[in-house]
C-alpha positions as CSV (number, residue, x, y, z in Angstrom):
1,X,0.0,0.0,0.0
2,X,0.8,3.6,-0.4
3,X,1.5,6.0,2.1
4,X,-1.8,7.7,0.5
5,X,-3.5,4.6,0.6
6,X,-2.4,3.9,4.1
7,X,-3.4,7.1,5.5
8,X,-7.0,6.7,3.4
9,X,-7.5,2.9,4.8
10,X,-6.2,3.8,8.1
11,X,-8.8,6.7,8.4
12,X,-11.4,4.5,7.1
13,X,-11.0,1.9,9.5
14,X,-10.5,4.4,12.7
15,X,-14.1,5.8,11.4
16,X,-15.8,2.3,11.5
17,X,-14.5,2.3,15.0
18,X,-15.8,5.9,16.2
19,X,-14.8,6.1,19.8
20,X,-13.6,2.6,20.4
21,X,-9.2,1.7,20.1
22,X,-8.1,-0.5,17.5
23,X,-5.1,-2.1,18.2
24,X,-2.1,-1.6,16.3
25,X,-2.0,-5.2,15.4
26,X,-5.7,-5.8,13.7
27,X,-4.7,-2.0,11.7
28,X,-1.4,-3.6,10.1
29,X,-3.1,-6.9,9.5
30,X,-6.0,-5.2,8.1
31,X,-3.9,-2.9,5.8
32,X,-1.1,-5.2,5.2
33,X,1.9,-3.1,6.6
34,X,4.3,-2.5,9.2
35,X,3.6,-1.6,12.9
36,X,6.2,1.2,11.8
37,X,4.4,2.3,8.6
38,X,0.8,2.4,11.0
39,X,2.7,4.5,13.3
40,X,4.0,6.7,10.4
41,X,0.5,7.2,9.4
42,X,-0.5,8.1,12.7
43,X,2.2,11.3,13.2
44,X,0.9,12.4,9.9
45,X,-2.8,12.5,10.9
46,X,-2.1,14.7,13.9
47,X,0.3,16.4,11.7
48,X,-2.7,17.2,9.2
49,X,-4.9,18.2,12.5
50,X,-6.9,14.4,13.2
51,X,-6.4,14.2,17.3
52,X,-6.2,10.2,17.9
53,X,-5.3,8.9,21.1
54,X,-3.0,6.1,21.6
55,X,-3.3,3.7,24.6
56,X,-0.6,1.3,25.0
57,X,-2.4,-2.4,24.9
58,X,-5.0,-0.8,24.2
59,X,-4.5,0.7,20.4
60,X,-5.7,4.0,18.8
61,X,-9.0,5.5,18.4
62,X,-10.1,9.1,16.1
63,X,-11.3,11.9,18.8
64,X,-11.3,14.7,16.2
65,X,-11.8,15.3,12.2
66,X,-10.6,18.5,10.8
67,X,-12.0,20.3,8.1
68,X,-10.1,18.4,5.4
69,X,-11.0,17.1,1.8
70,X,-9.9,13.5,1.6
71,X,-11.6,10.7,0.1
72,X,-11.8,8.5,2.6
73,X,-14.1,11.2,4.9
74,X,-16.3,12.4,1.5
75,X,-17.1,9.1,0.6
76,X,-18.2,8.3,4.3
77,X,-22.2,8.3,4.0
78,X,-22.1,10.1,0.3
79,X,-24.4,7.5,-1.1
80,X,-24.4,9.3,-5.0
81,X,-25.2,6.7,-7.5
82,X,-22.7,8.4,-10.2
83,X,-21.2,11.1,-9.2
84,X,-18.2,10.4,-6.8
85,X,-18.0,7.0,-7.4
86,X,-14.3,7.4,-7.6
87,X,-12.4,10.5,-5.9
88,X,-8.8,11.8,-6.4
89,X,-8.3,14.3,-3.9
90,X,-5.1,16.7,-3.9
91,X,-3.0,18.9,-1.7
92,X,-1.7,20.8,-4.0
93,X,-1.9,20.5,-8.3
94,X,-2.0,22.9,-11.1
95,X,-5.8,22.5,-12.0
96,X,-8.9,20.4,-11.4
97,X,-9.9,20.5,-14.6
98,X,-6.4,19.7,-16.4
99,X,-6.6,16.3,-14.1
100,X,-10.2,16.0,-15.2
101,X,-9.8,16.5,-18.6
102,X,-6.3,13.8,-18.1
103,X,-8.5,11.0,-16.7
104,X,-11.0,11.8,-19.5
105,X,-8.4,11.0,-22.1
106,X,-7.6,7.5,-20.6
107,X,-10.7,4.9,-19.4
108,X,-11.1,6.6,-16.0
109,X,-14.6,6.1,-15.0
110,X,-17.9,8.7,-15.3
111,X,-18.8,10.4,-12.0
112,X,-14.9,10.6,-11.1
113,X,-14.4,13.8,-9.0
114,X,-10.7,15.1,-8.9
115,X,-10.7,17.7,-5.8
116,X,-7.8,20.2,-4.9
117,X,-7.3,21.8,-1.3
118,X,-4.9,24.2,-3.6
119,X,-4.3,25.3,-7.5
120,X,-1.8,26.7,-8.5
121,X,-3.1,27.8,-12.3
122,X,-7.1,27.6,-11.5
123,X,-9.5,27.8,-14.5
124,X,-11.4,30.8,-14.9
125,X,-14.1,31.2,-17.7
126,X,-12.7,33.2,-20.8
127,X,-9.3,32.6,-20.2
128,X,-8.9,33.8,-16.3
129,X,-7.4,32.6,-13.6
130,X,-9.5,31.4,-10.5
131,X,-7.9,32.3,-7.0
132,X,-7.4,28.9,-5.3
133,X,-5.9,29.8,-1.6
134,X,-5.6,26.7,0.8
135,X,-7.4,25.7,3.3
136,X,-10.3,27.8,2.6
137,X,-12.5,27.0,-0.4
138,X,-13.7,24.0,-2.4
139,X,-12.3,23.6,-5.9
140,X,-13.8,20.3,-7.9
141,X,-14.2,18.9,-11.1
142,X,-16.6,16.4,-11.9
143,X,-16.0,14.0,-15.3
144,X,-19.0,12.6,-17.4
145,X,-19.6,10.7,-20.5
146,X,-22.9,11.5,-21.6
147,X,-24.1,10.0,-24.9
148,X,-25.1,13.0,-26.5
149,X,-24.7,15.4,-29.6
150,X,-22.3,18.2,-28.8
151,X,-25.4,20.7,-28.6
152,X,-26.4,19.3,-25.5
153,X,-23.1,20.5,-23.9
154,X,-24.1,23.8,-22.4
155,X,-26.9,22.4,-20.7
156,X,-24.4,21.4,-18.4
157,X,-23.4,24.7,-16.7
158,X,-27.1,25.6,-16.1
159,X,-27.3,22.1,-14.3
160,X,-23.6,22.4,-12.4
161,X,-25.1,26.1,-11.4
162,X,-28.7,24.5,-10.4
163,X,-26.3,21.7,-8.1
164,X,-24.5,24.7,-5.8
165,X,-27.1,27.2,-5.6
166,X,-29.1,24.2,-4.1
167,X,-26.1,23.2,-2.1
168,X,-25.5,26.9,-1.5
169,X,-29.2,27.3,0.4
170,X,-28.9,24.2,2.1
171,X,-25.7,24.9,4.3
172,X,-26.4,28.7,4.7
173,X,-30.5,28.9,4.5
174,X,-29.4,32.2,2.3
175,X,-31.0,32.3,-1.0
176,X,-29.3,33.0,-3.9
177,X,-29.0,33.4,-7.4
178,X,-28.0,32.7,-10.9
179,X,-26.3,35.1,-13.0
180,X,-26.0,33.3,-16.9
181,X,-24.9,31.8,-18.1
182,X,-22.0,29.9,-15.1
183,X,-21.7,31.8,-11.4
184,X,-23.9,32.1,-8.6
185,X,-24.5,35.2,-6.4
186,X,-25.4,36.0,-2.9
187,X,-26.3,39.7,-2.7
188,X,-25.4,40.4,-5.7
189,X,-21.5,39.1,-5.3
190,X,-19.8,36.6,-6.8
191,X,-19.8,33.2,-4.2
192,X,-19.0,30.1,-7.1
193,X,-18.2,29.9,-11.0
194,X,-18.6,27.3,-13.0
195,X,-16.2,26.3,-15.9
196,X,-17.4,23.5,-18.1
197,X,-15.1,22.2,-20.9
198,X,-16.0,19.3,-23.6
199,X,-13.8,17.0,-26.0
200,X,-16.5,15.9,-28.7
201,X,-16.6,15.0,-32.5
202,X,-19.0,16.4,-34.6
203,X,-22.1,14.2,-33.6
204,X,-21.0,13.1,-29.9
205,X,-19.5,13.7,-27.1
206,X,-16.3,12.1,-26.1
207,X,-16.4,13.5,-22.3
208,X,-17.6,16.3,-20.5
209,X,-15.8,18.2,-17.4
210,X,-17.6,20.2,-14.9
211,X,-15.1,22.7,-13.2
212,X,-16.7,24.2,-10.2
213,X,-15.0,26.5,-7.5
214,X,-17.2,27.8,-4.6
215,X,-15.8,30.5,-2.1
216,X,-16.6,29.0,1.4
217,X,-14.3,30.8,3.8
218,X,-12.4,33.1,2.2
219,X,-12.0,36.5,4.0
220,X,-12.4,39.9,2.6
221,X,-8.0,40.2,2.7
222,X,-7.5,36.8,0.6
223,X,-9.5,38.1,-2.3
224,X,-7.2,39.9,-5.2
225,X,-8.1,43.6,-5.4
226,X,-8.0,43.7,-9.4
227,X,-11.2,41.4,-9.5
228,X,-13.2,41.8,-12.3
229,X,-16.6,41.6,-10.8
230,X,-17.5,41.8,-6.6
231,X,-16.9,38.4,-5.0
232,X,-18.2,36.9,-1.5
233,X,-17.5,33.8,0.5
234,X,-20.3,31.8,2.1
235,X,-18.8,32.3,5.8
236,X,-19.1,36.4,5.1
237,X,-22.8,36.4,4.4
238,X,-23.4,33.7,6.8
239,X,-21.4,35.2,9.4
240,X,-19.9,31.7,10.5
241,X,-17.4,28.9,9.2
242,X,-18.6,26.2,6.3
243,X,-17.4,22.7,6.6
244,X,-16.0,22.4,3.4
245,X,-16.7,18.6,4.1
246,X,-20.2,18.9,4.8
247,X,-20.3,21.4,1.5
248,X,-18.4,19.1,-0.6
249,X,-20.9,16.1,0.6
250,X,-23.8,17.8,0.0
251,X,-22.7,19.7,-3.5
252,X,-21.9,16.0,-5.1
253,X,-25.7,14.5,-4.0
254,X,-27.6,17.6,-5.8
255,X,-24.9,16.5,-8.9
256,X,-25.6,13.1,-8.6
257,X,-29.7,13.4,-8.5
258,X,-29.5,16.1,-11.2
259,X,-27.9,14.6,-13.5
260,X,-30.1,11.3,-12.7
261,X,-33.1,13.6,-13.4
262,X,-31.1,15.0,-16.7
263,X,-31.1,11.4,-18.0
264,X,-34.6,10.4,-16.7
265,X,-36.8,13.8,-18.0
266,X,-33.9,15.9,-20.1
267,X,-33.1,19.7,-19.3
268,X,-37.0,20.9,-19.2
269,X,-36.6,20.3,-15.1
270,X,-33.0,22.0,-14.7
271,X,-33.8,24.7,-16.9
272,X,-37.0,25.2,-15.1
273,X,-35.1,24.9,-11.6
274,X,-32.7,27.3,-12.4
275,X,-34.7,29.9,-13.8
276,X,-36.2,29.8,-10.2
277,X,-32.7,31.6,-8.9
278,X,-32.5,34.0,-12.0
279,X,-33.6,37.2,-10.8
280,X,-33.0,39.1,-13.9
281,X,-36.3,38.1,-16.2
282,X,-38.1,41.5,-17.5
283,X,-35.0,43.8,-16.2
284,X,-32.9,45.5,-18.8
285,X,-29.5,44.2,-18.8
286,X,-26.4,45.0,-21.4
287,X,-24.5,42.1,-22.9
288,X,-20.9,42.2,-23.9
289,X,-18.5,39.6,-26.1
290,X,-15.6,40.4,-27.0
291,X,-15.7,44.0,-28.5
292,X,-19.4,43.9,-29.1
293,X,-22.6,45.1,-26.3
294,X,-25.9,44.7,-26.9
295,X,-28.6,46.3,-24.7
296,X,-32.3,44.6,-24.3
297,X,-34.5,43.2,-21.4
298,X,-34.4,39.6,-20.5
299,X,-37.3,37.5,-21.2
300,X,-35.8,33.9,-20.5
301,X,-33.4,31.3,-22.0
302,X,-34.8,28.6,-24.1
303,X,-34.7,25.0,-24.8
304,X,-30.7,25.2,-24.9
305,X,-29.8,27.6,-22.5
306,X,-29.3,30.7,-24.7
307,X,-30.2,33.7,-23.2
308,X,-33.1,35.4,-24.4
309,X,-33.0,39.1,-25.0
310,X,-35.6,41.8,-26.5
311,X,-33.8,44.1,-28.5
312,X,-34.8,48.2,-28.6
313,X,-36.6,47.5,-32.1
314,X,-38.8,44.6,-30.4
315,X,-36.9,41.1,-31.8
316,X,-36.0,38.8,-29.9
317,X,-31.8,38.4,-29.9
318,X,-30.4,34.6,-28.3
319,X,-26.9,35.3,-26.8
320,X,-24.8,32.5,-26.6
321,X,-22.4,33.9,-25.0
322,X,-21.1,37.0,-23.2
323,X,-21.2,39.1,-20.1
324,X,-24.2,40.1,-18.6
325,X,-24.6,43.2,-16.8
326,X,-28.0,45.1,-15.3
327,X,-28.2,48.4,-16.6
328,X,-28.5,50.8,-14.5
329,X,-27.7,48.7,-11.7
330,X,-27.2,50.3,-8.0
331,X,-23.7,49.9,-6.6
332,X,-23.5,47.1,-4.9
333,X,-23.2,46.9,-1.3
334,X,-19.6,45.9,0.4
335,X,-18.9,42.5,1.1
336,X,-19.4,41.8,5.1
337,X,-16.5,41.1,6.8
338,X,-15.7,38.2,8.3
């Protein structure tokens, strides 16, 4: 076994145990290693912030999980049918969705979830760069294999964004909402973006990769100043820490039944659900790509996701792509601090 490995089994068997020792004998038969390498494991829990007691004769027990992202402690009680069935958790990598889009280029299985406590080049929408601190936030991607036409793709951002503003209300009882076509808001700031990315031929779709980063507990100090649009973490509105664990959990089961309900009754139920946290129907907004901005009011987004605007002259304008601004939208208020 891996020291990884180890450390995952090792956790896992400690957990089945909750509040009861475990000798030091039954762990290294159990996980097929030294007495020394159980030991080794050991230091490193505490290192990592576990607190597990050791009794001499008497073995070790868990007294305390931290806050941390491994495998071992999402999968306890996930119960996802898809997504998750396989997680690669990280300390510290480049990008969620470069891994992603790696195990999507060899047979690693649908529903895999590769999850960073760090990035060091995170994925932003449009080319820019996601702030990935440590320690703070959640940072995911999520690999499927749907067998569908390359059309379909977009679909998938309205259903990733559907997944955390559900998971969003759930752990904060704040409600918030959608801005189109990938982020979620919470008073009108920036709390998760989505980044979605596809390798397809013309007629099907090879893989698909969710990106997703949510701000949990970031303070007001860790965000960059130069940000391009007001940004929140869900401790600041909610005035208290987030279990990223808990988060994590609960994000990956509004995934998993989603995307069960995307197979079972298409996007007429995700579109329909996340049109309930768009707050921008029958408001004028401006839309900007590249060096073009249009100006209408929002009537909806259709059967794919396109955004629906009414032009000045009266026609009806999809976007499929751009920024979307309010117009004549009142400053925003400052994020709370935290």
């Amino acid at each position: 076994m891996k020291g990884k490995d180890t450390r995952e089994g090792l956790l896992t068997l400690l957990r089945e145990h909750r509040g009861a020792f475990v000798s030091g004998e039954s762990i290294s038969r159990r996980l097929g290693v030294s007495r020394s390498a159980v030991w080794k494991q050991i230091a490193q829990l505490r290192g990592a912030g576990f607190e597990v007691e050791a009794v001499p004769s008497r073995g070790y027990r868990l007294l305390l999980n931290p806050d941390l992202l491994l495998a071992a402690e999402i999968a306890a009680g996930l119960g996802t049918r898809c997504i998750g069935r396989e997680l690669q958790c990280h300390d510290s990598i480049d990008s969620t969705n470069l891994r992603a889009w790696h195990c999507g280029e060899t047979d690693v299985a649908e529903g895999t979830v590769v999850i960073a406590d760090e990035q060091s080049a995170g994925k932003g929408r449009m080319g820019r760069t996601w702030t990935s601190p440590p320690g703070v936030n959640l940072y995911l991607s999520v690999l499927l294999r749907p067998d569908l036409a390359p059309r379909h793709a977009p679909q998938f951002t309205f259903l990733s964004a559907l997944a955390v503003a559900r998971a969003v209300e759930a752990m904060s009882g704040l409600r918030p909402t959608v801005k189109w076509p990938n982020d979620v808001l919470l008073r009108g700031h920036k709390v998760a973006g989505l980044l979605n990315e596809m390798s397809a031929e013309t007629e099907h779709i090879h893989f698909l990769v969710l990106g997703i980063g949510v701000n949990l507990n970031m303070t007001t100090a860790q965000f960059p100043a130069n940000l391009r649009y007001p940004a929140t973490s869900l401790a600041q509105e909610k005035g208290s820490a987030v279990s990223r664990l808990a988060f994590c959990r609960a994000l990956l089961r509004e995934l998993d039944d989603l995307y069960t309900l995307f197979h079972e009754r298409g996007f007429a139920p995700i579109r329909e659900g996340w049109e309930g946290y768009f707050d921008l129907v029958g408001h004028g907004v401006a839309v900007e790509d590249g060096g073009s901005r249009l100006t209408g009011e929002v009537t909806g987004i259709d059967t794919d996701g396109a955004l629906l605007l009414r032009l000045p002259g009266g026609e009806i304008e999809r976007i499929l792509s751009g920024d979307v601004r309010p117009l004549a939208a009142a400053a925003l208020p400052p994020a709370r601090g935290f």
